[in-house]
Every structure is written in C-alpha cells, then in structure tokens.
TIROLUM-962406 format. One record per residue (C-alpha): x, y, z; residue in one letter. Coordinates in nm, 3 decimals, padded with zeros to 5 digits, always signed. Each point is the difference from the previous one (the first is absolute). Layout:
{x X; y Y; z Z; tornu A}
...
***
This chain:
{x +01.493; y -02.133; z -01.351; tornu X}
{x -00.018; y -00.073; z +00.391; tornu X}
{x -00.326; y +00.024; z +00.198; tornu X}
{x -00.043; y +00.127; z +00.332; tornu X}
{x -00.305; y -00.014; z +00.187; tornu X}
{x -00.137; y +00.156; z -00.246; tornu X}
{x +00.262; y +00.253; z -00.163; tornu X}
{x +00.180; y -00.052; z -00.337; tornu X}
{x +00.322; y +00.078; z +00.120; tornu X}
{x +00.214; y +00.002; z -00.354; tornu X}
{x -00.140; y -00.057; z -00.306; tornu X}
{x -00.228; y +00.158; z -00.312; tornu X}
{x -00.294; y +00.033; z +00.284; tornu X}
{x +00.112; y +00.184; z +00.282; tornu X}
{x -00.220; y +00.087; z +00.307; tornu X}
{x -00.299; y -00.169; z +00.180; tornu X}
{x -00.076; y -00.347; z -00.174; tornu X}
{x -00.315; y +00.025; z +00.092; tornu X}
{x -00.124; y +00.342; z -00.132; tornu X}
{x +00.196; y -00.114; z -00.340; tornu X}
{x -00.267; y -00.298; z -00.006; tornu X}
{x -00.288; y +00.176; z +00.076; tornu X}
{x +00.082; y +00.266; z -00.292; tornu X}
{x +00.057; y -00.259; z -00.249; tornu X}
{x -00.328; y -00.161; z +00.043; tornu X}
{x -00.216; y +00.320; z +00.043; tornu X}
{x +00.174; y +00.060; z -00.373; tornu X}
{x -00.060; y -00.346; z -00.153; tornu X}
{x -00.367; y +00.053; z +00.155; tornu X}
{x -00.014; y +00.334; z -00.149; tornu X}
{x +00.100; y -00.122; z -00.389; tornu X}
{x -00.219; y -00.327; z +00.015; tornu X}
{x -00.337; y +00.235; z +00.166; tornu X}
{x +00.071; y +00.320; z -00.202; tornu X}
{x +00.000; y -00.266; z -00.333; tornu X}
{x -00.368; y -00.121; z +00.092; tornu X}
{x -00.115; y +00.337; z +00.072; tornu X}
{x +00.113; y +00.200; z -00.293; tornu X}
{x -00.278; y -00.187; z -00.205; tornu X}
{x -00.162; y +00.337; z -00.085; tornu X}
{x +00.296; y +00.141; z -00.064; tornu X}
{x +00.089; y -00.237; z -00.216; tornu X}
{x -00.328; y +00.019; z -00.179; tornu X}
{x -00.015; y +00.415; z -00.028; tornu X}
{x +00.359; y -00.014; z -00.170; tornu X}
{x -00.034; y -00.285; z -00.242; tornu X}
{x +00.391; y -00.097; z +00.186; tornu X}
{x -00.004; y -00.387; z +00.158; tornu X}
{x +00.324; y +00.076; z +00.150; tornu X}
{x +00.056; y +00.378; z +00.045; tornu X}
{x -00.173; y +00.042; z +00.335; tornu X}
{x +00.245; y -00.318; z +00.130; tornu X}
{x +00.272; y +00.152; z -00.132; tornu X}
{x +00.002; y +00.339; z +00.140; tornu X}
{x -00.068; y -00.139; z +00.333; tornu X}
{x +00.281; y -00.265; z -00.041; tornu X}
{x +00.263; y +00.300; z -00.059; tornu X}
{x -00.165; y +00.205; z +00.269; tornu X}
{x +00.055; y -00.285; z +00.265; tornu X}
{x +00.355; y -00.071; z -00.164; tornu X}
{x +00.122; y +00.362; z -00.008; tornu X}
{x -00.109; y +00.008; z +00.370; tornu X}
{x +00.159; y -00.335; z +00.122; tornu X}
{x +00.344; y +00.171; z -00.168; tornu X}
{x -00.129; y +00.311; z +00.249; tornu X}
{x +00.024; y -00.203; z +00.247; tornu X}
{x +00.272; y -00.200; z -00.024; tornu X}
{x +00.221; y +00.345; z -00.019; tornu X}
{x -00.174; y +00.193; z +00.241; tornu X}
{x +00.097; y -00.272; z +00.234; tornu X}
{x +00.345; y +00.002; z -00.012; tornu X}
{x +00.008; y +00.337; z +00.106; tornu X}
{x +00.094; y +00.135; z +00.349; tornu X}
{x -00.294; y +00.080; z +00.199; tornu X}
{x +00.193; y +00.293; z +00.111; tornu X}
{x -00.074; y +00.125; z -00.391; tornu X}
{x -00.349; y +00.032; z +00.090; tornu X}
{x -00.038; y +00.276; z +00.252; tornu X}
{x +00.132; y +00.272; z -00.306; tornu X}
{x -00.196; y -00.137; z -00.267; tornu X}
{x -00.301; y +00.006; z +00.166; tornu X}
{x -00.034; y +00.371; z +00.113; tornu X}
{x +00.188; y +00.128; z -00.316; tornu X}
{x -00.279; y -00.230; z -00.209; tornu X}
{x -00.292; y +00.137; z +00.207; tornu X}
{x +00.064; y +00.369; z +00.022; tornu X}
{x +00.135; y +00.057; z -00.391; tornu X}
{x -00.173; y -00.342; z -00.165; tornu X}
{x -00.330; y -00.097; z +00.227; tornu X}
{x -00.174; y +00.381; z +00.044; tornu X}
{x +00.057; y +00.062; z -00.332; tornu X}
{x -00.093; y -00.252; z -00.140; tornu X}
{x -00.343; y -00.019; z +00.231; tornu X}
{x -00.060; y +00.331; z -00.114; tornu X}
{x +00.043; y -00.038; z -00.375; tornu X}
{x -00.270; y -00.282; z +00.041; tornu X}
{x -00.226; y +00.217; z +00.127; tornu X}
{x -00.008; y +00.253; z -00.261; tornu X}
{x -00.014; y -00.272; z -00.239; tornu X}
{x -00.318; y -00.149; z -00.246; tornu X}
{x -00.193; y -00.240; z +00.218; tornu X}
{x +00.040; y -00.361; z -00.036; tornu X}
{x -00.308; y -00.248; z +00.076; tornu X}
{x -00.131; y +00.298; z +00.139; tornu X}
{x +00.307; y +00.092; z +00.198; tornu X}
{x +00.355; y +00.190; z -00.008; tornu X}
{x +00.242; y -00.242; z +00.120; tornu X}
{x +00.188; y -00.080; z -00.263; tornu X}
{x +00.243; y +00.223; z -00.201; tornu X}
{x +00.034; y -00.122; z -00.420; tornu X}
{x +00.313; y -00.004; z -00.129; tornu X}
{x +00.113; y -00.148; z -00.373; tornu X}
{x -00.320; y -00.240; z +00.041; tornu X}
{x +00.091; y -00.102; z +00.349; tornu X}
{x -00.186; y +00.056; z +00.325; tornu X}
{x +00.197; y +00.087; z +00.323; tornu X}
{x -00.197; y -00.018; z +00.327; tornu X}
{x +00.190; y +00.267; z +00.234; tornu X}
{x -00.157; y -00.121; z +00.246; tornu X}
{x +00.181; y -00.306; z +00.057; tornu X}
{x +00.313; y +00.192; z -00.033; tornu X}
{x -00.112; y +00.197; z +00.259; tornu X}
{x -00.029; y -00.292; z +00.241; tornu X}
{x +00.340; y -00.160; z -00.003; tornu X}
{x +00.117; y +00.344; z +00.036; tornu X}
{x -00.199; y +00.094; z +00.320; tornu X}
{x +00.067; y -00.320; z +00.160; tornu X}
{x +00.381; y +00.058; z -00.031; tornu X}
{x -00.023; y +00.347; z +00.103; tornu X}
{x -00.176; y -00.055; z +00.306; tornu X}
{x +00.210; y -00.301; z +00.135; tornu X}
{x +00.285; y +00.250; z -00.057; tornu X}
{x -00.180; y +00.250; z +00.238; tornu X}
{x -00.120; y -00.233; z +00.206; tornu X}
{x +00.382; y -00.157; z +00.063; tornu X}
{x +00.160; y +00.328; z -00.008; tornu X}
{x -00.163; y +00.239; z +00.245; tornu X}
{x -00.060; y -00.221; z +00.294; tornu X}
{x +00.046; y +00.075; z +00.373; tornu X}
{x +00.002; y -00.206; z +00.296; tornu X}
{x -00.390; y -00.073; z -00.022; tornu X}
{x +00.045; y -00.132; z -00.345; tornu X}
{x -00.064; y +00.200; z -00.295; tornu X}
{x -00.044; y +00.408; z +00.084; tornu X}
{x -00.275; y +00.232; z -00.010; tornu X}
{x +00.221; y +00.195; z -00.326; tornu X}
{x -00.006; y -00.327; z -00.215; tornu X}
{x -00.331; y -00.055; z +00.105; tornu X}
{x -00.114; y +00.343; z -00.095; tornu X}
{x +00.197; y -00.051; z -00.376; tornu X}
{x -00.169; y -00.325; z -00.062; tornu X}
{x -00.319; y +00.127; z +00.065; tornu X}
{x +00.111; y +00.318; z -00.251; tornu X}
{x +00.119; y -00.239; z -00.311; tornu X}
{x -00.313; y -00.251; z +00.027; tornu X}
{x -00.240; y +00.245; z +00.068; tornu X}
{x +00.106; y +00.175; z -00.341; tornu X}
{x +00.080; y -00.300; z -00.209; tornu X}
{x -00.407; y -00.058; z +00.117; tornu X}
{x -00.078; y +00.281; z -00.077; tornu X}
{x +00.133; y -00.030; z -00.355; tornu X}
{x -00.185; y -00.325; z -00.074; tornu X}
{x -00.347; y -00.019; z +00.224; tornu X}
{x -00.181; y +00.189; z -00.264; tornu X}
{x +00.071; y -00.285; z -00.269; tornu X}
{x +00.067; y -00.273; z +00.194; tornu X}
{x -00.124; y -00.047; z +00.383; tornu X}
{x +00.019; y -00.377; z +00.049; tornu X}
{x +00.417; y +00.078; z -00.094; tornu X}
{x -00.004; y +00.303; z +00.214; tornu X}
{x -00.164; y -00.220; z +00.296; tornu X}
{x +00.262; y -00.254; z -00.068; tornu X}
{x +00.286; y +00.200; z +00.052; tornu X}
{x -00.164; y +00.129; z +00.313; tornu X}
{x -00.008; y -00.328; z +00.151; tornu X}
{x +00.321; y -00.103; z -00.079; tornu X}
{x +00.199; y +00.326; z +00.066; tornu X}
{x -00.217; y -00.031; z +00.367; tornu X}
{x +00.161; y -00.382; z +00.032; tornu X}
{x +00.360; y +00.143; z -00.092; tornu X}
{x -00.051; y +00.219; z +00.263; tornu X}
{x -00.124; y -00.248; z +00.295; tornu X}
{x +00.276; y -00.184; z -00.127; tornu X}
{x +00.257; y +00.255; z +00.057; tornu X}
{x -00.130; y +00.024; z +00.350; tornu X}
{x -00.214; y +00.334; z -00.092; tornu X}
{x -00.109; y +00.139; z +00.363; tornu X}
{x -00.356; y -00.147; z +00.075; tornu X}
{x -00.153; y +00.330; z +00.052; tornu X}
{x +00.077; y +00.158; z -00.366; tornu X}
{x -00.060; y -00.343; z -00.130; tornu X}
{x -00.401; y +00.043; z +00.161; tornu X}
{x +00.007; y +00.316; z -00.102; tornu X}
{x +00.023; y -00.071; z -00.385; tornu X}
{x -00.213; y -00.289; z +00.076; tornu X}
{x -00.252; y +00.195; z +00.149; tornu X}
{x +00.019; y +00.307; z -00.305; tornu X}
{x -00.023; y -00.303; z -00.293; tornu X}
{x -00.340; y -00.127; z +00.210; tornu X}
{x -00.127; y +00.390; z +00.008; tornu X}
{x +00.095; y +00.038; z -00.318; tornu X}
{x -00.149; y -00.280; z -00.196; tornu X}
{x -00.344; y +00.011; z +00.208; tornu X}
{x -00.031; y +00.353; z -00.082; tornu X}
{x +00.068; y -00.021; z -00.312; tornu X}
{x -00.237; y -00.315; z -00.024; tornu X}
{x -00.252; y +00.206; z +00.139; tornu X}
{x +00.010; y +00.285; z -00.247; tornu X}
{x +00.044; y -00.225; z -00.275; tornu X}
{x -00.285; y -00.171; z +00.061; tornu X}
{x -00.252; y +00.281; z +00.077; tornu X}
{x +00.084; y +00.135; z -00.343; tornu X}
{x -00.293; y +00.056; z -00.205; tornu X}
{x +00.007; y -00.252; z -00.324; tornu X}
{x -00.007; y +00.328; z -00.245; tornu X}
{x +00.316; y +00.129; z +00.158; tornu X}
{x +00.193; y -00.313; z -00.056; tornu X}
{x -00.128; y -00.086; z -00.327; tornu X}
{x +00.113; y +00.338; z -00.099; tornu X}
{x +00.308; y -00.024; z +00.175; tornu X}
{x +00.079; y -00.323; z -00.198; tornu X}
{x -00.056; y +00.179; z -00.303; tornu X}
{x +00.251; y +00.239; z +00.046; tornu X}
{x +00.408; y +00.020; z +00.025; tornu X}
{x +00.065; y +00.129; z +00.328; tornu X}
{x +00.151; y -00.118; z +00.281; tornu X}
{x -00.369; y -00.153; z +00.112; tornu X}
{x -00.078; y -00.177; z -00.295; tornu X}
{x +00.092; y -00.347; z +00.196; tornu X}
{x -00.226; y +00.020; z +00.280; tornu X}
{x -00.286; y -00.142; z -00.141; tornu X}
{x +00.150; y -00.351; z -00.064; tornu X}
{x +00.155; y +00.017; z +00.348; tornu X}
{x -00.362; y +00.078; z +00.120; tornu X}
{x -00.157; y -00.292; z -00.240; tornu X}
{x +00.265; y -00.225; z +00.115; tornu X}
{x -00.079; y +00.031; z +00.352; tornu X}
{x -00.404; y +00.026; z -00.054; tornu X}
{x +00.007; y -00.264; z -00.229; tornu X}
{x -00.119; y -00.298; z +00.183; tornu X}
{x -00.277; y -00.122; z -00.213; tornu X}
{x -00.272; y -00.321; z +00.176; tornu X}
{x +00.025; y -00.295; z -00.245; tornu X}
{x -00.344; y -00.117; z -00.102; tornu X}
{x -00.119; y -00.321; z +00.164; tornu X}
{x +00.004; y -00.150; z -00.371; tornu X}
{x +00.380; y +00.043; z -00.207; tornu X}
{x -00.213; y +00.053; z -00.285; tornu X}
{x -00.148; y +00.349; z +00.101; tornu X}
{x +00.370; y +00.115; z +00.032; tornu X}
{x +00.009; y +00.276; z -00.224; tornu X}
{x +00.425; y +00.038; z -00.126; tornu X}
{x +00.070; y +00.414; z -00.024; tornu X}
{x +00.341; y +00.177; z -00.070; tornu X}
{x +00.008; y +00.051; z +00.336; tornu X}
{x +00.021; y -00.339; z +00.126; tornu X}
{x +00.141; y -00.185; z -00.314; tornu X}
{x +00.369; y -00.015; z +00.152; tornu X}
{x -00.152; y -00.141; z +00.351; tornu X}
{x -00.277; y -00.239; z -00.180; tornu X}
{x +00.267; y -00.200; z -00.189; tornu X}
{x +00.237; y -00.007; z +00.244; tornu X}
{x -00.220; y -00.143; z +00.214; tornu X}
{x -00.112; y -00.255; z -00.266; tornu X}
{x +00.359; y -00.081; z -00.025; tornu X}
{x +00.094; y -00.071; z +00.366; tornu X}
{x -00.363; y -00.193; z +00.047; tornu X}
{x +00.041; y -00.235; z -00.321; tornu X}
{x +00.307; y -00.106; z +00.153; tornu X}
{x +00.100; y -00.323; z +00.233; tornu X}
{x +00.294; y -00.132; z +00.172; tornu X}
{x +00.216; y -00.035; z -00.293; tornu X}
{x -00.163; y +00.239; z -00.244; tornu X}
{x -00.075; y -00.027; z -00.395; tornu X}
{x +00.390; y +00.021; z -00.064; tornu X}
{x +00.208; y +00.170; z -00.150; tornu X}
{x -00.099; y +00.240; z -00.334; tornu X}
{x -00.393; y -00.200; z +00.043; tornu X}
{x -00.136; y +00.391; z +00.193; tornu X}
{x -00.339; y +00.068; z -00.169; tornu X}
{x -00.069; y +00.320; z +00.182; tornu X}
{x +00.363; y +00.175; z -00.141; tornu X}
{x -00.245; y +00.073; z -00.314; tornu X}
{x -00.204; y +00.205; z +00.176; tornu X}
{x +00.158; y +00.117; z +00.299; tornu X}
{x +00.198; y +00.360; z -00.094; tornu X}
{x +00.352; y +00.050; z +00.131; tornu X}
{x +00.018; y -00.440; z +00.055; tornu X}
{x +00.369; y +00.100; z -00.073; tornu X}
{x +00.038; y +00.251; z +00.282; tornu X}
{x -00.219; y +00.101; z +00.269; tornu X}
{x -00.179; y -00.339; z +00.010; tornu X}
{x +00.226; y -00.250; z -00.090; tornu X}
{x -00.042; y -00.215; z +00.326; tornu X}
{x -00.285; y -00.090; z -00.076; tornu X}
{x +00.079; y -00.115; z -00.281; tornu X}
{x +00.263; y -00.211; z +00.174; tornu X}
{x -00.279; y -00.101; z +00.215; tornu X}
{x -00.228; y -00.139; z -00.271; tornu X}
{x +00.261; y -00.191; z -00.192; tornu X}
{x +00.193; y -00.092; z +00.291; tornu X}
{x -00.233; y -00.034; z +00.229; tornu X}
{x +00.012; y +00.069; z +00.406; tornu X}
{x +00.309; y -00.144; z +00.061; tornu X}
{x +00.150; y +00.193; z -00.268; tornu X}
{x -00.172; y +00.332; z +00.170; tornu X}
{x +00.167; y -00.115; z +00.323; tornu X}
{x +00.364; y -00.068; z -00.115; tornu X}
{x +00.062; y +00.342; z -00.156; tornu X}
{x -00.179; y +00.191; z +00.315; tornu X}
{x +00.287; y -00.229; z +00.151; tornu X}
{x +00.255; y +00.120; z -00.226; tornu X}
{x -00.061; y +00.369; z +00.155; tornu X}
{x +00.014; y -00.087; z +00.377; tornu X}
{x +00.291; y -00.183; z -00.081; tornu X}
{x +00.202; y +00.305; z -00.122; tornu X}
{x -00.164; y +00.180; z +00.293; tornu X}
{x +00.151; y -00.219; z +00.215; tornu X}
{x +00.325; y -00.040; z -00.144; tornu X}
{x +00.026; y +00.343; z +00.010; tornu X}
{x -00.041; y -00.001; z +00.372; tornu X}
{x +00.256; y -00.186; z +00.011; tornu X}
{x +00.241; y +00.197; z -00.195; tornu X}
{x -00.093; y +00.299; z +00.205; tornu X}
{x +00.067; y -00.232; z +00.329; tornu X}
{x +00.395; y -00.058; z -00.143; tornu X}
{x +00.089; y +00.386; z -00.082; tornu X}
{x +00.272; y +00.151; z +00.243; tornu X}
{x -00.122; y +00.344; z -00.121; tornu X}
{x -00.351; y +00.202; z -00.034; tornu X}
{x -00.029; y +00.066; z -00.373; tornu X}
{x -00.009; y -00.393; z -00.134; tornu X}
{x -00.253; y -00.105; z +00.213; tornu X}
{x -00.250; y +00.308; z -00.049; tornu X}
{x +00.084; y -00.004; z -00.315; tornu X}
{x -00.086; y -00.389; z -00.065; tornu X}
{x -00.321; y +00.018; z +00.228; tornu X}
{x -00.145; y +00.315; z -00.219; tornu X}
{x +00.084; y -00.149; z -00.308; tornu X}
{x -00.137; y -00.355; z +00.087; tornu X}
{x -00.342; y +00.175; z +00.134; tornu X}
{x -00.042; y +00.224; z -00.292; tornu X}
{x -00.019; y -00.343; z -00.227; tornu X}
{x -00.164; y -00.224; z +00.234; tornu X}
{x -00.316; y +00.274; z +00.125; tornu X}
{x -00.009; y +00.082; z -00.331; tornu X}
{x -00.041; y -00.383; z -00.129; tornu X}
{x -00.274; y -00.078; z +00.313; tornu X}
{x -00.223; y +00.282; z -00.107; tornu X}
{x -00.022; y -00.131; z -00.372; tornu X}
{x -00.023; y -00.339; z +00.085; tornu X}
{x -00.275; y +00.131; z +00.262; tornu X}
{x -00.174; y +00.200; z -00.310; tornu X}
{x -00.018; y -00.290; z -00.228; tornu X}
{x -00.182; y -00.226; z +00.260; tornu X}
{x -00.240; y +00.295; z +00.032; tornu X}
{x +00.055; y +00.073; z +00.381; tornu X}
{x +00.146; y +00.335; z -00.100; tornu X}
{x -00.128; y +00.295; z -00.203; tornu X}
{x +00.196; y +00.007; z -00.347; tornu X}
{x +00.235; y +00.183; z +00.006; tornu X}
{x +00.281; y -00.015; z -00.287; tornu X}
{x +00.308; y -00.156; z +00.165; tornu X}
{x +00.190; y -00.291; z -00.190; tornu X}
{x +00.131; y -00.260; z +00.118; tornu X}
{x +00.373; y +00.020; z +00.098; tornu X}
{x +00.238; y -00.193; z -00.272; tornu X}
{x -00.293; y -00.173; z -00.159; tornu X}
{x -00.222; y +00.253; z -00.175; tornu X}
{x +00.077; y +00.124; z -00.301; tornu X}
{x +00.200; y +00.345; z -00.006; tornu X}
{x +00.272; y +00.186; z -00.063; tornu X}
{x +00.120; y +00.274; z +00.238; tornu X}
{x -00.159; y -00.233; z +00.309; tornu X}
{x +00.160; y -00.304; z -00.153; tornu X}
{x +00.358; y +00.133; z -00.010; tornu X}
{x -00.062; y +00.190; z +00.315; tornu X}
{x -00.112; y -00.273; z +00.236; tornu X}
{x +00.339; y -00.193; z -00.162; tornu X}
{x +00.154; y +00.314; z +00.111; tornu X}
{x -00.135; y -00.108; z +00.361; tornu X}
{x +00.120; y -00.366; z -00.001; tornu X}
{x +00.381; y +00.164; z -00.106; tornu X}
{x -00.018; y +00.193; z +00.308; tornu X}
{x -00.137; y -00.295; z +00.271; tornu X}
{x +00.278; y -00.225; z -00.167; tornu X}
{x +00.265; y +00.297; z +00.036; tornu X}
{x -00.077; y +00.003; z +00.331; tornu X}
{x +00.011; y -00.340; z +00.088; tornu X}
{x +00.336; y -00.039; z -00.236; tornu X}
{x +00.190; y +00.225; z +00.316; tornu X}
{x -00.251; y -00.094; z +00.291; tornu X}
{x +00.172; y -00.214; z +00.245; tornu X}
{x -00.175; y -00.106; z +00.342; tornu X}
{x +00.043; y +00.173; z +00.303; tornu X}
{x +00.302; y -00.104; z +00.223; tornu X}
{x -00.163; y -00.040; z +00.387; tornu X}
{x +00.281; y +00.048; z +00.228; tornu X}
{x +00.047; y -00.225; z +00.237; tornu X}
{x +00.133; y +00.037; z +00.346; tornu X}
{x +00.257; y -00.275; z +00.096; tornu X}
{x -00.111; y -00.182; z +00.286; tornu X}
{x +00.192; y +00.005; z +00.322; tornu X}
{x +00.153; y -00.345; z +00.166; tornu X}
{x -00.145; y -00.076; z +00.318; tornu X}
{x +00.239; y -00.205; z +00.227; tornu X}
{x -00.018; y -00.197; z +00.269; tornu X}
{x +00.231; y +00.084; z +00.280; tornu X}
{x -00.149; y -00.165; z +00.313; tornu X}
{x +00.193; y -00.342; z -00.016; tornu X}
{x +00.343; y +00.201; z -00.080; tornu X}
{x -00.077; y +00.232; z +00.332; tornu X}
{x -00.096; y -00.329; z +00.176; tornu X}
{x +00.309; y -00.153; z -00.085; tornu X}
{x +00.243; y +00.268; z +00.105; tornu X}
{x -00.168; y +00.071; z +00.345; tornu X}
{x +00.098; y -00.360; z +00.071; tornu X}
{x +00.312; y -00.007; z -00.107; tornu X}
{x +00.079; y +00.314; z +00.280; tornu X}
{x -00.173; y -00.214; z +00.268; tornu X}
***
C-alpha cells in the first residue's frame, strides 16, 4: 500500500486516507458509546450482551457496505439513484405512511421483526438524483432553469411524502438539496426565490400553528390523520419552560424528561469526563442509544471528547471539499458535497439537540447511534465519498510557456561598427 497526500493508491483501502480514518473512529466510538447506553436495554431484556451484539453486526455488515460500494465506478451511481428513487424511495415512503404508528409516528415499515426507515433510503437517493440533474442539464450560466425546475419537482414530493411524520428530516433535506444546488452554481435569483418561499412558508405556518386553540390540537393528537403531529411540533417550539431560582422546585414531566437528563449529563461532566461505560444518566435518559447519545459521550468523556467527534464531522466536510475540488466532471463533486452535507447537518443538529440549544427533534447521530436502516445507509454514504475520491484526480492548470526575451542591442551595436 502507497500513500499519496492523502490517497490509498493500491491496496485493501482504496480512496481518501483521510475519510477512511474518520469512519473507523466514528465506528469504534459508536460500539464503545452504544455499549454504555444500552443499559436499559440491557435491563428490559434480561440479555448482557444482545444489545452489543446486534449493534456490532449492524456496524460490521455496514463497514463490508462500504468497503464494496467503494470500489465501484462513480459513473454506477447516476442509474442507481433515479431507478432506486422512482420504483424503491416513493414507494416505500408511501407504504410508511399507511402503516401502524411507531412512537407515535409512521416512519418505519416492519418486516420479519425488522424496522426499515424509508426515509433514509430516500435521502441517498435524492442526493444522487439531483447531482445527476444538476450536472446534466446545464447551460452556459451554470445549471438551467429545466434542471432547476425538476429538482424543485422530486424534493418538493419526496417532502411532501415525509413532512407529515417527520419535519426536522423533511427540513433537512431542504437544506441540503438548497446547498447542492448553490453548489452546482444554481442561478441566484431561483436560489432567493426558494429561500424566500421556505421563510413564507415556515412563518406562516408558525403562525397558524401557534394560534391554534389547545382543544384542537389535543384532539388532533388523538387522532390518525395527517395532523396528528402538530401538536408536538407546536410543544416543541412553545416549550421553553423558566427554571426556578432553586433546582429543587424543578418539577421532571414527560415532556422534559429527554432534555432534563441530557442536560444533567453534559453539566456533570469536565474536561476529561467520568470515562468510559461510568454514564449515570444512560439509566434514565430514553433513546441514550440513539437520539442522545452525545451526551452521553459528553458525560463519560467529557468536553474534549464532545469536541473531537464534532471534529470528526467537519473533517469529512472538509475532505469532501476537497474531493469535489479534484473531479474533472460535474456528477462526483455534487455528488460528494450532497452526500457529505446530508451526514454532517444532520450530525450538527443532534449534537445541537443534546446540548439543549435546539428543540428535540429525533435525528441520530450519523455512524454512532444505534440503528439499522440509518446505520447501513450513512455506510452507504462513506462508499460513495471514497468512490469518488478512488477516480478523483486534481485539476491540470495549463500553463502558458513563457516567451524568451533577448537582448539584441550589443549585437546591433557591434555590426554598425563593423560597416563604419
């Protein structure tokens, strides 16, 4: 194996070194944290080692994902992805939503005792489909007003397919399929204009939700319709609660259990943390294993723990940059900057949930938390950026031979003396 500057050349590890080192820690992170979280886990199924386990072959199978996906041509990518969102993605989205609710929503689909999150299929789709567009239909502005026009057709229904059950996802995928598109060089007019509809849109619709009598919405969360999930968007956003002057008049409510102990977590902390498998508040913090694992990384590892894996992220963001930066054609780079937002927006906003300076919101934590479908999908992800980097090769400037200047005055000189 030869290194490059950064690129395993030949070798069992192709691609970007770097990106291969950042997913191998952000795994061996993810099996040591999902370990000490799964306490209650642990406890409710009378197992020591089955929550371990099934994590350990999740984040196994997916380094095998991976380590395949990468080999592949990037080329591969453009057919897969709008074959897999058309025929797999929209149906998929749609058989969740007819489906039983799941903690009180209908984004999963069960199958032989197995969850799938469509969802997150649905992402890694999108994002290859519209780097496709985006690369494909261009004109000598940059991308044209057609592509523009089918982006805005494919994300505004894959939206529209998952808003109902899961906004902070929907709003995700807004943001980053917006990125792709100043990316792609997205003319700055239709690029306010979807700016300015998303602002309209969520003030609106911030504005009706909360002038909503509390009747409606209870009732509305009683029932099964497409409405039933505005009243924990409203309570998430309303829910801002003054702390009593004394801790011990803080009352603890199933509204704010997830928030209290998180906080207790990421305040009982220090520099270096409790350590390792020492978390107290994993007993009574729900979903420690998933939506608030950081901070449990935070408590037993302390701030500088919190730090390096936020570092992690912006390192793959930035790596990615400079993937994008090295493709000759269209397609890579999109195609690596969508995929490397997706994870790393996704990553700030949980991180930004757990130290409570975001409204909760549901989003795991890429390659750490504890899943399935997301687990083998953001794998799926890290395939791709290393596919592209495998065939990325920097740009060749071309550069204009200089000309020869000579001096001639001394041989003129000479001859004009040799006549006299």
């Amino acid at each position: 194996m030869t290194l490059n500057k950064g690129i395993v050349k030949k070798g069992l590890l192709q691609g970007d070194l770097v990106v291969w080192m950042v997913f191998i820690l952000l795994c061996m992170i993810s099996i040591i944290e999902v370990y000490s979280a799964s306490s209650s886990m642990t406890y409710k199924r009378g197992q020591f080692w089955d929550p371990i386990i099934e994590h350990g072959t999740y984040v196994l199978v997916g380094i095998g994902i991976t380590w395949i996906i990468h080999l592949f041509p990037c080329n591969i990518f453009k057919a897969i992805s709008t074959f897999s969102l058309h025929l797999i993605a929209y149906p998929l989205l749609i058989i969740a939503l007819l489906s039983a609710a799941t903690n009180e929503a209908s984004r999963w689909i069960h199958i032989g005792g197995k969850t799938i999150q469509p969802s997150e299929i649905a992402k890694i789709c999108l994002v290859g489909f519209v780097a496709f567009i985006l690369a494909t239909l261009r004109d000598e502005k940059g991308a044209s007003k057609t592509a523009f026009k089918i982006v805005c057709i494919e994300v505004g229904l894959t939206l529209a397919l998952i808003v109902t059950e899961n906004a902070s996802t929907a709003i995700i995928i807004g943001v980053v399929m917006f990125g792709i598109c100043f990316f792609a060089q997205v003319r700055a007019k239709y690029l306010a204009w979807v700016a300015g509809l998303g602002a309209s849109v969520a003030i609106i619709g911030l504005s009706v939700a909360l002038s909503i009598p509390k009747a409606t919405l209870q009732k509305w969360g009683e029932s099964d319709g497409p409405l039933h999930r505005v009243p924990v968007w409203v309570g998430r956003i309303t829910d801002h609660e003054k702390n009593p002057a004394d801790p011990a008049e803080y009352k603890m409510t199933p509204k704010n259990i997830q928030t209290t102990h998180a906080r207790i977590a990421v305040a009982s902390c220090n520099i270096v943390g409790k350590g390792p498998g020492n978390s107290t508040q994993r007993d009574f913090l729900p979903l420690a294993f998933s939506d608030f694992i950081y901070a449990i990384i935070i408590e037993e590892g302390g701030l500088a723990s919190g730090a390096f894996v936020m570092f992690l992220y912006l390192l793959l963001m930035w790596r990615a940059m400079k993937i994008a930066s090295k493709c000759k054609a269209l397609f890579p780079a999109y195609l690596v900057m969508g995929l490397a937002l997706m994870m790393v927006v996704q990553a700030m906003v949980n991180m930004a949930v757990a130290v409570g300076a975001f409204p909760v919101t549901g989003q795991t934590l890429p390659l750490i938390s504890k899943g399935g479908t997301s687990t083998f999908v953001n794998c799926a992800y890290i395939g791709m950026i290393l596919s592209v980097s495998r065939s990325a090769k920097k740009k060749v400037k071309r550069v204009e031979p200089e000309l020869e200047i000579v001096d001639t005055t001394n041989n003129i000189e000479e001859v004009e003396g040799e006549k006299q």
